[in-house]
N, C-alpha and C positions, 0 to 999 in steps of 0.2 A: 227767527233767522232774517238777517238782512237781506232784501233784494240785489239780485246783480246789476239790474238795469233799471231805470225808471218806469213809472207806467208808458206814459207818454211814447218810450221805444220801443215797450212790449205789444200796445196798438198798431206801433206801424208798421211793427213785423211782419204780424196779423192780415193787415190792410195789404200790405206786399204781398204777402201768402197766396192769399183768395185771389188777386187780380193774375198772379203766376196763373193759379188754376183757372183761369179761366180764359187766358191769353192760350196758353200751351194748351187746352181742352178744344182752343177755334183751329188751332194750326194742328193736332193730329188730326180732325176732320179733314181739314183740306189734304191733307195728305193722302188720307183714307181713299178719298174721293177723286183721285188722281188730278188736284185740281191742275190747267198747265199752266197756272204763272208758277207752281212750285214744282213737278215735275215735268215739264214736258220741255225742257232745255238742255242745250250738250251736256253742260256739268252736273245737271239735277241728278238726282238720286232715280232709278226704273223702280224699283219697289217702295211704293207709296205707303203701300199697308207695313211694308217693314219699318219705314220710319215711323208711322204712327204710331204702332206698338210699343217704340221706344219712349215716344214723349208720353203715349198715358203710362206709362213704369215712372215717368219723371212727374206726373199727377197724379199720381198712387202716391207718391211719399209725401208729397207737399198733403196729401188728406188724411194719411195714417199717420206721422210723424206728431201732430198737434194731439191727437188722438190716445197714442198710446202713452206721450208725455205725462198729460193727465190722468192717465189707469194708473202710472207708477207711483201718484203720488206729489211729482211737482204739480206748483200752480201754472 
């Protein structure tokens, strides 16, 4: 079977991926942690921990996604 993409695109997916998880892993912390450059503003969000719970659901998929890919069977 012919690939759909290059390798070359399929690394920079990859590389995009991980830095996702890892950018969104610093920023639910700060959330967590009510830091005030991100909560503590008229417009911010009061519940810190609620948004952080949202972004680790958005780094849950970015780390099961690649994951379960590979059980089914694609490369």
């Amino acid at each position: 079977m012919k690939p759909v993409v290059s390798a070359f695109n399929a690394w920079s997916c990859t590389v995009l991926s991980v830095f996702a998880i890892v950018i969104l892993s610093a920023l639910a912390g700060l959330y967590r942690s009510n830091h005030e450059e991100f909560t503590g503003g008229v417009d911010d969000p009061e519940d810190g921990k609620a948004v952080s719970d949202t972004i680790f659901i958005a780094v849950l998929v970015y780390v099961v996604r690649p994951t379960t890919i590979k059980q089914i069977g694609h490369p």
